[in-house]
LUMZA-769235 format. One record per residue (C-alpha): residue number from 1; x, y, z. Coordinates in Angstrom, 2 decimals. Last residue first. Example, Ala and Ser with C-alpha at 12.3 -4.5 7.8 and 13.67 -1.06 7.14 Angstrom:
! LUMZA-769235
@k: 2 px: 13.67 py: -1.06 pz: 7.14;
@k: 1 px: 12.30 py: -4.50 pz: 7.80;
END
This chain:
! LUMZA-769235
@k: 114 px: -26.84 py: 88.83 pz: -1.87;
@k: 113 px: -26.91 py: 92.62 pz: -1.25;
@k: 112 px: -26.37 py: 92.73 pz: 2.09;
@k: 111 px: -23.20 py: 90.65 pz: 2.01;
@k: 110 px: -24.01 py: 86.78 pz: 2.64;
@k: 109 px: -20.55 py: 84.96 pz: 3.78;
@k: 108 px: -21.50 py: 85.25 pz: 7.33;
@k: 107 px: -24.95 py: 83.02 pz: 6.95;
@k: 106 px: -26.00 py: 82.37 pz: 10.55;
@k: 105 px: -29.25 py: 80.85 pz: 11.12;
@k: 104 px: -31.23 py: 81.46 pz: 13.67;
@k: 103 px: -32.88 py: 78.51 pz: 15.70;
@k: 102 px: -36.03 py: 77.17 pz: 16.66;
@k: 101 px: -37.66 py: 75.98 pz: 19.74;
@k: 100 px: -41.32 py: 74.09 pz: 20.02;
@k: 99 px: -43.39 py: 73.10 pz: 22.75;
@k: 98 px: -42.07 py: 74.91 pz: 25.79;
@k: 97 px: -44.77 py: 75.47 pz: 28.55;
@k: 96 px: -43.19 py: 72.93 pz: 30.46;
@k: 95 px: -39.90 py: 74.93 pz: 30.99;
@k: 94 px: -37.16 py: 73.56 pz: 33.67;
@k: 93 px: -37.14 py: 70.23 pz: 31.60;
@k: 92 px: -36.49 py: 72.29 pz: 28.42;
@k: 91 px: -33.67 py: 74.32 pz: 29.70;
@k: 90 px: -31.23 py: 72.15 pz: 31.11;
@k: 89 px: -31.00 py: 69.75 pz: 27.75;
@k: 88 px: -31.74 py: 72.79 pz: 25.51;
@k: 87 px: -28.43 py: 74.80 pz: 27.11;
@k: 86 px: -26.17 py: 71.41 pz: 26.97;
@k: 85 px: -27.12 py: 71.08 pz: 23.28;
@k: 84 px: -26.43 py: 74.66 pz: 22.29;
@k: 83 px: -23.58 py: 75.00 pz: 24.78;
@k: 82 px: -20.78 py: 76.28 pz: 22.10;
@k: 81 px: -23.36 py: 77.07 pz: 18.85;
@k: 80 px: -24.17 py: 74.11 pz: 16.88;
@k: 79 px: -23.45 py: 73.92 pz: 13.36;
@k: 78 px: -26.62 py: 72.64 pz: 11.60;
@k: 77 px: -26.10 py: 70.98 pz: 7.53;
@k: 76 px: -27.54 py: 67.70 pz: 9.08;
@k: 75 px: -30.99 py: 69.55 pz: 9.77;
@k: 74 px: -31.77 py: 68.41 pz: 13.51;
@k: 73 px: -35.58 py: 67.43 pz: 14.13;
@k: 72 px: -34.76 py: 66.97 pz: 18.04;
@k: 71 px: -37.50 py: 64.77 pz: 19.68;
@k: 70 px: -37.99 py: 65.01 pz: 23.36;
@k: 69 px: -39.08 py: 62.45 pz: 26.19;
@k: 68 px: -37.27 py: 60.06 pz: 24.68;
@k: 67 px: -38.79 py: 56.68 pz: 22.95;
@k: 66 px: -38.03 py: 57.09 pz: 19.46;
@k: 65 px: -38.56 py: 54.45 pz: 16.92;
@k: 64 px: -41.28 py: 55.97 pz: 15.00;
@k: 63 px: -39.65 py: 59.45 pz: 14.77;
@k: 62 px: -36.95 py: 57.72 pz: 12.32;
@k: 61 px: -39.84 py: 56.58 pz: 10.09;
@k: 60 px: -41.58 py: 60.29 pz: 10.34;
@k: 59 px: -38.50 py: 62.29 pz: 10.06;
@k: 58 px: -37.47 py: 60.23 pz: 6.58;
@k: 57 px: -41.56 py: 60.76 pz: 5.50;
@k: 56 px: -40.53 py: 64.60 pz: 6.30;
@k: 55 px: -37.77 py: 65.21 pz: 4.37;
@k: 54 px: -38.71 py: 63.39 pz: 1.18;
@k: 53 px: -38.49 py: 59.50 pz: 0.64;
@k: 52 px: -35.20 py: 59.56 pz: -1.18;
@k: 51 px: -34.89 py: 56.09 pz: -2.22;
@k: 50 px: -32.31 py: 52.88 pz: -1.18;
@k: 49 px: -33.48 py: 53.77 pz: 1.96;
@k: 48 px: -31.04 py: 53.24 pz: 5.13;
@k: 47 px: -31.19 py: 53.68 pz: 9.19;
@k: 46 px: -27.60 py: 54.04 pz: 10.58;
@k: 45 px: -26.61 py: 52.16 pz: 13.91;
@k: 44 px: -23.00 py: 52.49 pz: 13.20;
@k: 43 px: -22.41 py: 55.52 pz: 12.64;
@k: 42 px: -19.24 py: 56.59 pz: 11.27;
@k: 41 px: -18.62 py: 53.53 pz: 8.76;
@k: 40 px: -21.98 py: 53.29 pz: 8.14;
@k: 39 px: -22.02 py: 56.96 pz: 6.62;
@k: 38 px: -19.66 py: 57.01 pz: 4.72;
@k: 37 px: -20.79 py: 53.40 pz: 2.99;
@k: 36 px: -24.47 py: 55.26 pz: 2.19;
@k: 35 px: -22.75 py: 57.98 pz: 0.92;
@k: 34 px: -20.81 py: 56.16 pz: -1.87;
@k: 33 px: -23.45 py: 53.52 pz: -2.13;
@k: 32 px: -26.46 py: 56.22 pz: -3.05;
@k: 31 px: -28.24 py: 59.51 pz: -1.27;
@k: 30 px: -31.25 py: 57.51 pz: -1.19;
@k: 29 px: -32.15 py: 59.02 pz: 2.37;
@k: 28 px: -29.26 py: 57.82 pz: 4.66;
@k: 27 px: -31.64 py: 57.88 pz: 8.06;
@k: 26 px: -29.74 py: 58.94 pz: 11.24;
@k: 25 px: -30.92 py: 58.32 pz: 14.48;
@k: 24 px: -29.05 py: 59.84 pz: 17.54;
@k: 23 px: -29.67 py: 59.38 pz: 21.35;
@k: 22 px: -28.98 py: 62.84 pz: 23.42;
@k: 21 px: -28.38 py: 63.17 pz: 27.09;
@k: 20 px: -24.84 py: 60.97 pz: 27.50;
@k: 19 px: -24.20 py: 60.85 pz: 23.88;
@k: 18 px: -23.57 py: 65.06 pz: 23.56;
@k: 17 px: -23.82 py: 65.32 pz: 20.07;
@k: 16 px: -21.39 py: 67.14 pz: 18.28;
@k: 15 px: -19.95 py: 63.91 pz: 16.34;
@k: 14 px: -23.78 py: 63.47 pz: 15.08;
@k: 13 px: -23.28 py: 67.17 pz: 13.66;
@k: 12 px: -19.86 py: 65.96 pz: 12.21;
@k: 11 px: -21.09 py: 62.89 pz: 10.85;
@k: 10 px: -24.38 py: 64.71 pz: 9.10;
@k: 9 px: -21.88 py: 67.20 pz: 7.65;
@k: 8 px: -19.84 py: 64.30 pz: 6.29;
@k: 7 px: -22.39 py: 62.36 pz: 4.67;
@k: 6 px: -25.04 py: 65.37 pz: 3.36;
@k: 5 px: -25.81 py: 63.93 pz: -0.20;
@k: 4 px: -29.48 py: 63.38 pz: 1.59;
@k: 3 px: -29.22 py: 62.75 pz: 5.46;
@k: 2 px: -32.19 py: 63.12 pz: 7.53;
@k: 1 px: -31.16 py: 63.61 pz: 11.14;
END
């Protein structure tokens, strides 16, 4: 999870992990001290850059440390559905042929006409 201005959605999504199939790495992307502090305190192992790297370099240096058989690239803004973790964790392993799964976002206050 790459965290820019995002402290307390990131620690909720984190919070919605299930821990006993799913390792979390968060990297505070240059967000500042404020967010940087909110973040530590809720998550301890927290990776830090004093800059905002981009997206995808943050993905790339927290990809670098993984060892897991899968890699989630979670958005820290994502609400999980009820059994959205539990569903990929039984579903993946029973699927080879998946590579890649995406989601559909969910934007209730949108009216048709924007």
């Amino acid at each position: 999870i790459v965290s820019h201005h995002t402290a307390a959605e990131t620690l909720a999504l984190v919070d919605a992990l299930p821990r006993d199939r799913f390792a979390p790495r968060v990297l505070e992307n240059g967000s500042g001290p404020n967010e940087l502090e909110l973040l530590r305190a809720g998550f301890p192992g927290l990776h830090a850059s004093e800059v905002n790297s981009g997206f995808a370099a943050g993905v790339n240096r927290l990809a670098a440390g993984c060892s897991g058989e899968w890699l989630l690239l979670l958005n820290p803004d994502l609400v999980p559905g009820a059994g959205l973790f539990e569903t990929l964790a039984a579903r993946l392993p029973a699927d080879p042929d998946v590579m890649v799964v995406g989601g559909v976002r969910h934007t209730p206050y949108l009216t048709a006409t924007g």
